[in-house]
Predicted model as a PDB file, atoms N, CA, C, CB and O in Angstrom, pLDDT in the B-factor column:
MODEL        1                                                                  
ATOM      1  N   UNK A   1     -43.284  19.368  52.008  1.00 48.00           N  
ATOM      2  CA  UNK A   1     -43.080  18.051  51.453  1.00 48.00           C  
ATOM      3  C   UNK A   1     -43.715  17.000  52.360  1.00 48.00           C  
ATOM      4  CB  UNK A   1     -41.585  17.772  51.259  1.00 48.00           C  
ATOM      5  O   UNK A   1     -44.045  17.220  53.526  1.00 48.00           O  
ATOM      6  N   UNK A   2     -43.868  15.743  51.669  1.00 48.00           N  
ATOM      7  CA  UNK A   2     -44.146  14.700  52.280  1.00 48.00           C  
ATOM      8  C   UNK A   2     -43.630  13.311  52.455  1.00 48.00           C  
ATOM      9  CB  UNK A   2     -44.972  14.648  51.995  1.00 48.00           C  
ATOM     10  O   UNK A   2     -43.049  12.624  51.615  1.00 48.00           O  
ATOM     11  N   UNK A   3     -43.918  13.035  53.596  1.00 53.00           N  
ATOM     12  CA  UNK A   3     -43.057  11.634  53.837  1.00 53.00           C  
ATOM     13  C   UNK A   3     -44.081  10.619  54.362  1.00 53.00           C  
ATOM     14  CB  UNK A   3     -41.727  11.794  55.035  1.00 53.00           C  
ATOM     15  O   UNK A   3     -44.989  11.094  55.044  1.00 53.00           O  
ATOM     16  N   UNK A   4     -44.075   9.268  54.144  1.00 56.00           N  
ATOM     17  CA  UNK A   4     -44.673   7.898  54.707  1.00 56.00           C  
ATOM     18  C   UNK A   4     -45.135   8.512  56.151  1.00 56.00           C  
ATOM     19  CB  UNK A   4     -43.408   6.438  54.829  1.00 56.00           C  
ATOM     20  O   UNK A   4     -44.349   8.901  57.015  1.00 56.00           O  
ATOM     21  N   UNK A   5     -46.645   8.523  56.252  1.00 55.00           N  
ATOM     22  CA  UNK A   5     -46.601   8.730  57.360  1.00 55.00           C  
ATOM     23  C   UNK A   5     -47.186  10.608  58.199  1.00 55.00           C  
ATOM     24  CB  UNK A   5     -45.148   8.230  57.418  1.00 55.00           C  
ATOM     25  O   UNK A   5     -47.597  10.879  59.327  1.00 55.00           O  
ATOM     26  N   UNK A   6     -46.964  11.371  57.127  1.00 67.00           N  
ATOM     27  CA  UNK A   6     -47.113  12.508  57.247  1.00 67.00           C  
ATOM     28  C   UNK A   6     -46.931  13.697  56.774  1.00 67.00           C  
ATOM     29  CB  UNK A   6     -46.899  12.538  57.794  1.00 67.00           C  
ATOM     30  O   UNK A   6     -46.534  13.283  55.685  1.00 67.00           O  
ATOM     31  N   UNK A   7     -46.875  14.958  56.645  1.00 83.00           N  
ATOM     32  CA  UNK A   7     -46.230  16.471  56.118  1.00 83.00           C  
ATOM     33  C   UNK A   7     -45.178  16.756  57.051  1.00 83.00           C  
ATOM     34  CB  UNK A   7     -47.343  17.849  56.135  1.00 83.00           C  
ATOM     35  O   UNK A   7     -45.429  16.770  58.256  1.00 83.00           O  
ATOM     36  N   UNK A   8     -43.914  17.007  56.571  1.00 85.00           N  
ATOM     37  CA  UNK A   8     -42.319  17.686  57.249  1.00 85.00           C  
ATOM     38  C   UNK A   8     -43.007  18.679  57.867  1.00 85.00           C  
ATOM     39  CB  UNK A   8     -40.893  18.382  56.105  1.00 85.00           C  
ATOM     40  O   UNK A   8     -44.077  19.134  57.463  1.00 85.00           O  
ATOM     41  N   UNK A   9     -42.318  19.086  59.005  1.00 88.00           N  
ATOM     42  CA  UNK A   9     -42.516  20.852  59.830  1.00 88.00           C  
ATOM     43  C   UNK A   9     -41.011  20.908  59.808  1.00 88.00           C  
ATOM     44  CB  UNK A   9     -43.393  21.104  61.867  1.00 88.00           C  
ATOM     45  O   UNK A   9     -40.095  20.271  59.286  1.00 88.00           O  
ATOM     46  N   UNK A  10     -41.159  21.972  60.620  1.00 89.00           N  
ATOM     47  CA  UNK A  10     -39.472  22.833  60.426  1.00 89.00           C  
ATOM     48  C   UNK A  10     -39.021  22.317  61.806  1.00 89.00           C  
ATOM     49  CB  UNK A  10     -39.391  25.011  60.303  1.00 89.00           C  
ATOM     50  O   UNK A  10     -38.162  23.109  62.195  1.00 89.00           O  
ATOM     51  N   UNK A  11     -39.232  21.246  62.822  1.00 91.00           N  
ATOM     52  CA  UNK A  11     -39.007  20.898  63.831  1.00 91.00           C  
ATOM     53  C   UNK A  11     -37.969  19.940  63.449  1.00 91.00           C  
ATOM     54  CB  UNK A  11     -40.081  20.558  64.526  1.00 91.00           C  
ATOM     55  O   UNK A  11     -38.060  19.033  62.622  1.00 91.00           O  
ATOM     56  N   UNK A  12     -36.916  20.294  64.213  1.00 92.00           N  
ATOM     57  CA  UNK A  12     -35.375  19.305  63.884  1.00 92.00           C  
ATOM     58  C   UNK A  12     -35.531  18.352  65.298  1.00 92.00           C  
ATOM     59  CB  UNK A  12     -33.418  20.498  63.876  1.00 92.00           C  
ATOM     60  O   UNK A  12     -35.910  18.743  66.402  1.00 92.00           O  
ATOM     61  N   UNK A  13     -35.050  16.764  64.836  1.00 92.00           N  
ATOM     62  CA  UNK A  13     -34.615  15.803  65.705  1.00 92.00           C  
ATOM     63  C   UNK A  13     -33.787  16.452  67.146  1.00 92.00           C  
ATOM     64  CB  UNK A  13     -33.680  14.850  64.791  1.00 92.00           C  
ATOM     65  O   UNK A  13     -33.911  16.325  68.364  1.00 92.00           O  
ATOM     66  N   UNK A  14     -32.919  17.183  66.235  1.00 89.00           N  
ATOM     67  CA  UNK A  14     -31.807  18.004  67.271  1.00 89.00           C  
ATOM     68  C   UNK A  14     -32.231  18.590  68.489  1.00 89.00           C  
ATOM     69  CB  UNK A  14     -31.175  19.200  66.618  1.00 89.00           C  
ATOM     70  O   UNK A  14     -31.351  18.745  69.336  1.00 89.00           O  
ATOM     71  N   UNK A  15     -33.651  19.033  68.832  1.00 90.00           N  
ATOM     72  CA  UNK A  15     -34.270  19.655  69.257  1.00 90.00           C  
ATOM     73  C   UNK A  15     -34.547  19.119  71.091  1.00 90.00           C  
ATOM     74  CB  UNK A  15     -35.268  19.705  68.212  1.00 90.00           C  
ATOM     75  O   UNK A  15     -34.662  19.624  72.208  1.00 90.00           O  
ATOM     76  N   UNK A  16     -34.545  17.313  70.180  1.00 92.00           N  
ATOM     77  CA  UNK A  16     -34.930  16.950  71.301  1.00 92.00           C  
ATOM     78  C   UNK A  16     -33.897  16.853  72.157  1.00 92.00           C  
ATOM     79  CB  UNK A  16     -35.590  15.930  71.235  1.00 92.00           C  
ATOM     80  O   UNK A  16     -34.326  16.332  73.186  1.00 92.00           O  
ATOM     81  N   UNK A  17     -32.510  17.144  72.266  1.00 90.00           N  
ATOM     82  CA  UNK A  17     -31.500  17.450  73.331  1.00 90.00           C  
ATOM     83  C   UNK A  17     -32.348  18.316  74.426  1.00 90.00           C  
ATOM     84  CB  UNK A  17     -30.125  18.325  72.683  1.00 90.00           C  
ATOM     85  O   UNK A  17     -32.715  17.837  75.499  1.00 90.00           O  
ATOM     86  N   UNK A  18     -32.576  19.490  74.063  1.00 89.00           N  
ATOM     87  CA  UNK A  18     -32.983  20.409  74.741  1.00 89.00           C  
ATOM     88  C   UNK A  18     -33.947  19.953  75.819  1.00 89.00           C  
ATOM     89  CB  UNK A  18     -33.452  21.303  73.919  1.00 89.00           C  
ATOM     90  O   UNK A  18     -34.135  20.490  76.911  1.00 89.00           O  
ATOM     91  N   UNK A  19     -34.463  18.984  75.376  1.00 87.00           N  
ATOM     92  CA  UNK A  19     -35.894  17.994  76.412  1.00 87.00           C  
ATOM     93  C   UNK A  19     -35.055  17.062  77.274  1.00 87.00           C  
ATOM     94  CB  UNK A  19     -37.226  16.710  75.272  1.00 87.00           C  
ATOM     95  O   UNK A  19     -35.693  16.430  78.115  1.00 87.00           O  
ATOM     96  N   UNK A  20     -33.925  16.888  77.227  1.00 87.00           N  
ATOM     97  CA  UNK A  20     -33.448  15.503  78.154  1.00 87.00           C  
ATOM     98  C   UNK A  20     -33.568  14.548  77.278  1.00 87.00           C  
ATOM     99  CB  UNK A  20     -34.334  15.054  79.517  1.00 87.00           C  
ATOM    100  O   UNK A  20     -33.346  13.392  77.636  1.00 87.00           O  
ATOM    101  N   UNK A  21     -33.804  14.731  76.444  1.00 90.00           N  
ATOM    102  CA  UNK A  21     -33.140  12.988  75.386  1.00 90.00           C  
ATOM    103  C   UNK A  21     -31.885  12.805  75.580  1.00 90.00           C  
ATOM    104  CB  UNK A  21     -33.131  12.946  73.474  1.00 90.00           C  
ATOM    105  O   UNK A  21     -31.075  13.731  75.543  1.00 90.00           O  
ATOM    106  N   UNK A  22     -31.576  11.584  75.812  1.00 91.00           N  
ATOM    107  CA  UNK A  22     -30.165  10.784  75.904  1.00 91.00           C  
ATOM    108  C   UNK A  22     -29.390  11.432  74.605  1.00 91.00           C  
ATOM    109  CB  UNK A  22     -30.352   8.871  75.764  1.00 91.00           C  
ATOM    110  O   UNK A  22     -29.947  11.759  73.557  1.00 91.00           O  
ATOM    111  N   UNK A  23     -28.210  11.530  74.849  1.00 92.00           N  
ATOM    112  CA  UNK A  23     -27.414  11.425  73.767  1.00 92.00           C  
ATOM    113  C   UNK A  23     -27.273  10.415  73.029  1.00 92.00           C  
ATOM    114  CB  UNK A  23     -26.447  11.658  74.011  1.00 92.00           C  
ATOM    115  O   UNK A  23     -26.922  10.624  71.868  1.00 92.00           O  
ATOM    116  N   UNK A  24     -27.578   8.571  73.627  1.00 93.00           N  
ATOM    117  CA  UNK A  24     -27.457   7.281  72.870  1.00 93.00           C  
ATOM    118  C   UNK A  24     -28.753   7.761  71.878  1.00 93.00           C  
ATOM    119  CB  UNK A  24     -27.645   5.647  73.917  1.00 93.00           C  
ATOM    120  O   UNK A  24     -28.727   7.481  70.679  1.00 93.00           O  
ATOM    121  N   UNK A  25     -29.855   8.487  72.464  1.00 92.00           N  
ATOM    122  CA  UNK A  25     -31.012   8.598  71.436  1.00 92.00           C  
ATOM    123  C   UNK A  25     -31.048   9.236  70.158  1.00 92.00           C  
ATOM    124  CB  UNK A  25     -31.949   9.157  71.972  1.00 92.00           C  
ATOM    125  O   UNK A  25     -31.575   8.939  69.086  1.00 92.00           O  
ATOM    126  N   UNK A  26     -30.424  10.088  70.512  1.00 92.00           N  
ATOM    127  CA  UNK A  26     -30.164  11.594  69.492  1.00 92.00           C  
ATOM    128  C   UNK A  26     -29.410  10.670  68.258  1.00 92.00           C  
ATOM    129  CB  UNK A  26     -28.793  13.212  70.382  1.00 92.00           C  
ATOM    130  O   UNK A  26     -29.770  10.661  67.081  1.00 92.00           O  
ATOM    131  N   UNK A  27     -28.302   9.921  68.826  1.00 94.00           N  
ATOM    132  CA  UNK A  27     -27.176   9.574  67.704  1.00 94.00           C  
ATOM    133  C   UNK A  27     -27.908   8.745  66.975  1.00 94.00           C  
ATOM    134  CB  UNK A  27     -25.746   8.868  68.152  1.00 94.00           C  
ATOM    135  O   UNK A  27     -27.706   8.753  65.761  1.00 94.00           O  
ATOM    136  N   UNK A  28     -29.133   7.651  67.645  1.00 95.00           N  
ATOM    137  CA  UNK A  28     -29.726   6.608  67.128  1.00 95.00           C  
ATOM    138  C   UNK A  28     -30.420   7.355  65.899  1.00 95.00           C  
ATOM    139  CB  UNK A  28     -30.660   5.828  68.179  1.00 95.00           C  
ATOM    140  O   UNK A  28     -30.196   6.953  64.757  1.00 95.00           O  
ATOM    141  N   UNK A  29     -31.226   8.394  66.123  1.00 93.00           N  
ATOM    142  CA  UNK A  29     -31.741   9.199  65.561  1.00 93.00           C  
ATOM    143  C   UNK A  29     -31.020   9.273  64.150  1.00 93.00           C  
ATOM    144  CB  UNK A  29     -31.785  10.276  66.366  1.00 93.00           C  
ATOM    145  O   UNK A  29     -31.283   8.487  63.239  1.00 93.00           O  
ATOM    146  N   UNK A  30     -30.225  10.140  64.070  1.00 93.00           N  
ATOM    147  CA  UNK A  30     -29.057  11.005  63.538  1.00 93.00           C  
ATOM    148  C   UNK A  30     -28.823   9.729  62.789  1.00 93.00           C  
ATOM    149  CB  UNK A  30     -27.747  11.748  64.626  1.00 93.00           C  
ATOM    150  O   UNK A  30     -29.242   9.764  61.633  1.00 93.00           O  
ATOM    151  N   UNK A  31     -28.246   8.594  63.172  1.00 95.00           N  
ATOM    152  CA  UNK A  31     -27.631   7.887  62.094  1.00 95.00           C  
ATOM    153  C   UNK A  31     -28.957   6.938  61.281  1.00 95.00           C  
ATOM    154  CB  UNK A  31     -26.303   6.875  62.808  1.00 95.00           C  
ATOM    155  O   UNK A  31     -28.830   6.206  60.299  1.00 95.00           O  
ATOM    156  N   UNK A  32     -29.888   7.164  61.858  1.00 95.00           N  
ATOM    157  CA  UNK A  32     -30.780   6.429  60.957  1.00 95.00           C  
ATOM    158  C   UNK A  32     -31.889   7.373  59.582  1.00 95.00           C  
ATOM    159  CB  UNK A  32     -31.771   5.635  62.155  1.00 95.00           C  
ATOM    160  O   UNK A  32     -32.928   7.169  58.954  1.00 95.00           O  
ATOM    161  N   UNK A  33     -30.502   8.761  59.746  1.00 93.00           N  
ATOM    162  CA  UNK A  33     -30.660   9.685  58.751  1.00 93.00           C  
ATOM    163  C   UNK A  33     -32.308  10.594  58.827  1.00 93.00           C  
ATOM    164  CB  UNK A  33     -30.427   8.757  57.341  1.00 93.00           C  
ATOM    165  O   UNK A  33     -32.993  10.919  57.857  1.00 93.00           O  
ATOM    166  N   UNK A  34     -32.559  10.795  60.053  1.00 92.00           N  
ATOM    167  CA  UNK A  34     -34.144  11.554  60.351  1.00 92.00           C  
ATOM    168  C   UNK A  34     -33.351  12.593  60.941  1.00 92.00           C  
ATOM    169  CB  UNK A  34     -35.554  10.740  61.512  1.00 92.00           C  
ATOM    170  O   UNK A  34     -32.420  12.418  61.727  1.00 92.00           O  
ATOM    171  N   UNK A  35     -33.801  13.732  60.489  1.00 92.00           N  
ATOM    172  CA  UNK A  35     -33.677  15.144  60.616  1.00 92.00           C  
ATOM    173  C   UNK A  35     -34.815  15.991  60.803  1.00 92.00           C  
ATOM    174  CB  UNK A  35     -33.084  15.587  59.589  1.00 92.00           C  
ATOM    175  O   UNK A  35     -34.833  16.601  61.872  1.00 92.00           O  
ATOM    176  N   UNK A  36     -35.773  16.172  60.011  1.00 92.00           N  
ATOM    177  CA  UNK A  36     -36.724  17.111  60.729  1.00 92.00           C  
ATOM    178  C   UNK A  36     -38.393  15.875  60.973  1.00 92.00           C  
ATOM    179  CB  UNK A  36     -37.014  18.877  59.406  1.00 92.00           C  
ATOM    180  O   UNK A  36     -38.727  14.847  60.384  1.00 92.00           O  
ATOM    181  N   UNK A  37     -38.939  16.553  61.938  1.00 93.00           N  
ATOM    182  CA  UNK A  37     -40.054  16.004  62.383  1.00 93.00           C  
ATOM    183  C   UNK A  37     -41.135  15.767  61.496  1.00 93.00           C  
ATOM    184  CB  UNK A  37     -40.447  16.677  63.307  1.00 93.00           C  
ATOM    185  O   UNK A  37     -41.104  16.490  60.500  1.00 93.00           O  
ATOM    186  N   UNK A  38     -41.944  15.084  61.550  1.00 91.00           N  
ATOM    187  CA  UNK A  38     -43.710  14.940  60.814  1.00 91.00           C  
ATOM    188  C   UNK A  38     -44.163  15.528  61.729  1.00 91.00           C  
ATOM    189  CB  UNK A  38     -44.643  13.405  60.544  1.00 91.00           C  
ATOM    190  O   UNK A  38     -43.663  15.695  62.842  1.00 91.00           O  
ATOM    191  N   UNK A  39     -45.324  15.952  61.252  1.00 89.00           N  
ATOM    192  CA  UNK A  39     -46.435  17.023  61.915  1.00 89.00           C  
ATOM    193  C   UNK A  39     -46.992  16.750  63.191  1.00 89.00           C  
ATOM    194  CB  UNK A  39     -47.666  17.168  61.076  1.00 89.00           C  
ATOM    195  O   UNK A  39     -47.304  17.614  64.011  1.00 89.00           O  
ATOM    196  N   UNK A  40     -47.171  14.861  63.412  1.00 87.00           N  
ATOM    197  CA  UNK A  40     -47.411  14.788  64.268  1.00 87.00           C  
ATOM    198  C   UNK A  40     -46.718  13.962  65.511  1.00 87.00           C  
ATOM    199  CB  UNK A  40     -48.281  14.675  63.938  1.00 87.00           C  
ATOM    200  O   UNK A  40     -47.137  13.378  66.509  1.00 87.00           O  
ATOM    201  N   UNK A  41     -45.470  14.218  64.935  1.00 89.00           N  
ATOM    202  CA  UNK A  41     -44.300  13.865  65.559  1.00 89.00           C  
ATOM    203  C   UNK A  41     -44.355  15.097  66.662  1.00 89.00           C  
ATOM    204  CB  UNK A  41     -42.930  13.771  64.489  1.00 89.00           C  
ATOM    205  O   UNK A  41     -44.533  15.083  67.880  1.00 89.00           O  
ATOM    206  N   UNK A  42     -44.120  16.203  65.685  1.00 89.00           N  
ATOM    207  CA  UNK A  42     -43.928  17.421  66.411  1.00 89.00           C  
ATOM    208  C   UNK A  42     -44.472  17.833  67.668  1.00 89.00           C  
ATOM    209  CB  UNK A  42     -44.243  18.261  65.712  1.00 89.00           C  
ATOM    210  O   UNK A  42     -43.979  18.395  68.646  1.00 89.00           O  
ATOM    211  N   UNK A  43     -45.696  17.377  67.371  1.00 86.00           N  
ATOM    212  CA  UNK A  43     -47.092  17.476  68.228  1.00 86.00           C  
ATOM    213  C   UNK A  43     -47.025  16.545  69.014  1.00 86.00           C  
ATOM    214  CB  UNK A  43     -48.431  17.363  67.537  1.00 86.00           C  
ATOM    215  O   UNK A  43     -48.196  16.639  69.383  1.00 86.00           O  
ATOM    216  N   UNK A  44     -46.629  15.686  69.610  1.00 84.00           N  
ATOM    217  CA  UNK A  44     -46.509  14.326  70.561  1.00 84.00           C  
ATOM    218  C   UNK A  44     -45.466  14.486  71.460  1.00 84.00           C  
ATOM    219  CB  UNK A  44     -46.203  12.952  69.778  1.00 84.00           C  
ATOM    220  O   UNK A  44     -45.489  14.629  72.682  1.00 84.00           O  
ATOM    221  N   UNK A  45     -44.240  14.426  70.405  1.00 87.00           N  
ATOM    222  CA  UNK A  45     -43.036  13.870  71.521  1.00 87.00           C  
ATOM    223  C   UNK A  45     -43.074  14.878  72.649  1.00 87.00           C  
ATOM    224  CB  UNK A  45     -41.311  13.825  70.850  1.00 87.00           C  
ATOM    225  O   UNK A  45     -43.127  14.358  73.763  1.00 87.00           O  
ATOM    226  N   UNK A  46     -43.056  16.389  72.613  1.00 84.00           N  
ATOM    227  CA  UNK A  46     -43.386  17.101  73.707  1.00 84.00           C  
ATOM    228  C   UNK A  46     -44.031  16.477  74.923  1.00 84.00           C  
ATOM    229  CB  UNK A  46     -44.128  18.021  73.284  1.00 84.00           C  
ATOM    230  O   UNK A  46     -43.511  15.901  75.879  1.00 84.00           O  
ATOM    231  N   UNK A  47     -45.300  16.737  74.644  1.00 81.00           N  
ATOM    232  CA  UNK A  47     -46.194  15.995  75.859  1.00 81.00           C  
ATOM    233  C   UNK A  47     -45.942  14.393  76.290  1.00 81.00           C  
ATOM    234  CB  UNK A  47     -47.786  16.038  75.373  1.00 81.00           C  
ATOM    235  O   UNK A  47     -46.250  13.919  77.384  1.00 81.00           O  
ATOM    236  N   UNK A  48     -45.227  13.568  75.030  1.00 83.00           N  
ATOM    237  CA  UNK A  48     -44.979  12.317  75.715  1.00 83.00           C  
ATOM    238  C   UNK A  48     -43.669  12.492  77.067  1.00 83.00           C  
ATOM    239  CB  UNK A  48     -44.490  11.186  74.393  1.00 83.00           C  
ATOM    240  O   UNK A  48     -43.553  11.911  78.146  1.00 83.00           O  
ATOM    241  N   UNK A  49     -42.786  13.617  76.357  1.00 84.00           N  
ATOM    242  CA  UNK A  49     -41.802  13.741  77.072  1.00 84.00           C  
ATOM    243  C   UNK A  49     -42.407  14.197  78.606  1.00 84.00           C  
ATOM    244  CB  UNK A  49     -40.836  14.697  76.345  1.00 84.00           C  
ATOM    245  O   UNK A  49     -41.726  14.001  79.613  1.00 84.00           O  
ATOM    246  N   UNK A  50     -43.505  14.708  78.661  1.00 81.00           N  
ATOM    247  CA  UNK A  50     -43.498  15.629  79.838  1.00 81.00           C  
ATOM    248  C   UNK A  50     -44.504  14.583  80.226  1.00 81.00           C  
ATOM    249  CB  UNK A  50     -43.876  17.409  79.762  1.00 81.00           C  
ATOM    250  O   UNK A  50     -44.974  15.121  81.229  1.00 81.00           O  
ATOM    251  N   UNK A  51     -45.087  13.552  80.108  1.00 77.00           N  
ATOM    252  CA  UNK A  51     -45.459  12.741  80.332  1.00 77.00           C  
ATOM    253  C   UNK A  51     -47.188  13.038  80.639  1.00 77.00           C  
ATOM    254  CB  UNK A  51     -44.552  12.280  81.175  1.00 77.00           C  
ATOM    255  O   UNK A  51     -47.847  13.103  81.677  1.00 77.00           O  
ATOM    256  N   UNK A  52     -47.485  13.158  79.353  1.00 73.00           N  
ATOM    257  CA  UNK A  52     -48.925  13.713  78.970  1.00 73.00           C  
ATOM    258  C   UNK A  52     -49.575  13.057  78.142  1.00 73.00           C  
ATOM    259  CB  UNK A  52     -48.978  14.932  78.441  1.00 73.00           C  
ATOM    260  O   UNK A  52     -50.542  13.533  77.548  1.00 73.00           O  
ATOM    261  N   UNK A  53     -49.115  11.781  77.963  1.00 70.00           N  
ATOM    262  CA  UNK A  53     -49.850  10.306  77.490  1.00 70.00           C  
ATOM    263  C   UNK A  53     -51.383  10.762  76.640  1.00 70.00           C  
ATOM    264  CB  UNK A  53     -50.295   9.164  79.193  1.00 70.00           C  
ATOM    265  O   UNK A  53     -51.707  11.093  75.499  1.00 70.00           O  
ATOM    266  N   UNK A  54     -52.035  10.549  77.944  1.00 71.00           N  
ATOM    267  CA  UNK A  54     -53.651  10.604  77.347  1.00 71.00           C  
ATOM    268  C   UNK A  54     -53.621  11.807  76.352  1.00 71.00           C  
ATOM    269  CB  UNK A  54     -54.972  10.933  78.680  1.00 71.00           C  
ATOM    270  O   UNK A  54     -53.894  11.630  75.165  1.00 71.00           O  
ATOM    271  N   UNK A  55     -53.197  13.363  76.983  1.00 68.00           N  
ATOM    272  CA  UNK A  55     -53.736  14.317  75.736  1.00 68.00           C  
ATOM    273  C   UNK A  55     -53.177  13.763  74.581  1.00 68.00           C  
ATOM    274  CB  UNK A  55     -53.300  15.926  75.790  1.00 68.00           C  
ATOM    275  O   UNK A  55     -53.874  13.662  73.572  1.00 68.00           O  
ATOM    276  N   UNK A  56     -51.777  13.317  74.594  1.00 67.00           N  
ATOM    277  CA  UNK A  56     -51.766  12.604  72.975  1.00 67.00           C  
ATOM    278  C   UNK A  56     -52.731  11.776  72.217  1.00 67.00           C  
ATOM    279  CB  UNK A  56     -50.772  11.731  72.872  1.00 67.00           C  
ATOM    280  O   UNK A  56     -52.994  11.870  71.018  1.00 67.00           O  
ATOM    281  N   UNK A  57     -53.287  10.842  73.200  1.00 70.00           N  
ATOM    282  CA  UNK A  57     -54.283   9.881  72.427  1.00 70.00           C  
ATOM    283  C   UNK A  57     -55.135  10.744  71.916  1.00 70.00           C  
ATOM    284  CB  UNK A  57     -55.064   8.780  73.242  1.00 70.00           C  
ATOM    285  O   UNK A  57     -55.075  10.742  70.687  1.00 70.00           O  
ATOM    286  N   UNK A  58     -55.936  11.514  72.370  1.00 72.00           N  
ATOM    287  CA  UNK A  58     -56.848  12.011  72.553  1.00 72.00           C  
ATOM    288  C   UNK A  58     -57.257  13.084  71.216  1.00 72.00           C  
ATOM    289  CB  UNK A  58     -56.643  12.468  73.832  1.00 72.00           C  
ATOM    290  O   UNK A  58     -58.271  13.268  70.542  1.00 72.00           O  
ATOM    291  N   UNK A  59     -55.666  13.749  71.260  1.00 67.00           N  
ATOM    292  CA  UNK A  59     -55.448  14.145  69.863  1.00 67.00           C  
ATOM    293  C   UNK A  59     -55.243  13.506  68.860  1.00 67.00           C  
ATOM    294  CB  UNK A  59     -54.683  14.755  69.739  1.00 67.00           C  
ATOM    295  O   UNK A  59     -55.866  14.001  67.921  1.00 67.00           O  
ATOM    296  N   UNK A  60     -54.596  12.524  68.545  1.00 67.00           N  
ATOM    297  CA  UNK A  60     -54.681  10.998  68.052  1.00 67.00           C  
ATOM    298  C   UNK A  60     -55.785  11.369  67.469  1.00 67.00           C  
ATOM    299  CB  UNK A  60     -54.759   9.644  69.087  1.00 67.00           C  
ATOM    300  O   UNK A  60     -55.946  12.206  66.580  1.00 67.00           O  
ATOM    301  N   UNK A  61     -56.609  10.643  68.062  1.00 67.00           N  
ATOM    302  CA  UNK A  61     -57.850  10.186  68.180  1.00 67.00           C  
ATOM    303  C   UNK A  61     -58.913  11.284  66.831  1.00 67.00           C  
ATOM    304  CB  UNK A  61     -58.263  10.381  70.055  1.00 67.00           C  
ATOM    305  O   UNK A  61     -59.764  10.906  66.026  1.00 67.00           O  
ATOM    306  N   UNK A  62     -58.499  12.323  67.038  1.00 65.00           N  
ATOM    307  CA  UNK A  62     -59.194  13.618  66.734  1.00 65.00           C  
ATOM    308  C   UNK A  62     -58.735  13.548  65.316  1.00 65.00           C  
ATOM    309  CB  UNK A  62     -58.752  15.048  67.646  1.00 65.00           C  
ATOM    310  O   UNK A  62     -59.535  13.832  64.424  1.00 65.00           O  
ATOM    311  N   UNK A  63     -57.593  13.216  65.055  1.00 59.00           N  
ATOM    312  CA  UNK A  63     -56.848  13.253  63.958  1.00 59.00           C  
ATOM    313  C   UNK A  63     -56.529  12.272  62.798  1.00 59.00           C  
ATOM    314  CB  UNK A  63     -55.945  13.506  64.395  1.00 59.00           C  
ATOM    315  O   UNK A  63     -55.802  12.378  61.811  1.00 59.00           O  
ATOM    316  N   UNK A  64     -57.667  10.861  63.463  1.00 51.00           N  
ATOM    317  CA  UNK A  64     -57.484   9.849  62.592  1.00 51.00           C  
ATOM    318  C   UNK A  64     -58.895   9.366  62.417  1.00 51.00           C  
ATOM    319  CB  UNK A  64     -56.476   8.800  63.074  1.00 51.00           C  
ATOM    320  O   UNK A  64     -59.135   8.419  61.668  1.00 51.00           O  
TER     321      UNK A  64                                                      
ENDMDL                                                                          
END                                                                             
């Protein structure tokens, strides 16, 4: 399926606990009713988390 913005993956919000997301984040999340990721959600928040900036652009970049 599709949403504003992108194609769903099977990657859940929930997920990002496991990375060190705040719990204030998760709930922010959660109550603003987002549950699974866009494609290139999926693909980002990782490396933003681990703090891998540029390869995101870069893929970005590749992808738009």
């Amino acid at each position: 399926s599709t949403v504003s913005g992108g194609n769903l993956t099977s990657v859940s919000f929930d997920s990002l606990s496991e990375r060190g997301v705040s719990d204030s984040t998760i709930k922010a999340i959660s109550e603003m009713k987002l549950t699974t990721m866009t494609e290139i959600q999926a693909k980002s928040i990782g490396p933003l988390l681990e703090g891998r900036a540029l390869s995101i652009i870069r893929m970005i970049s590749f992808q738009t």
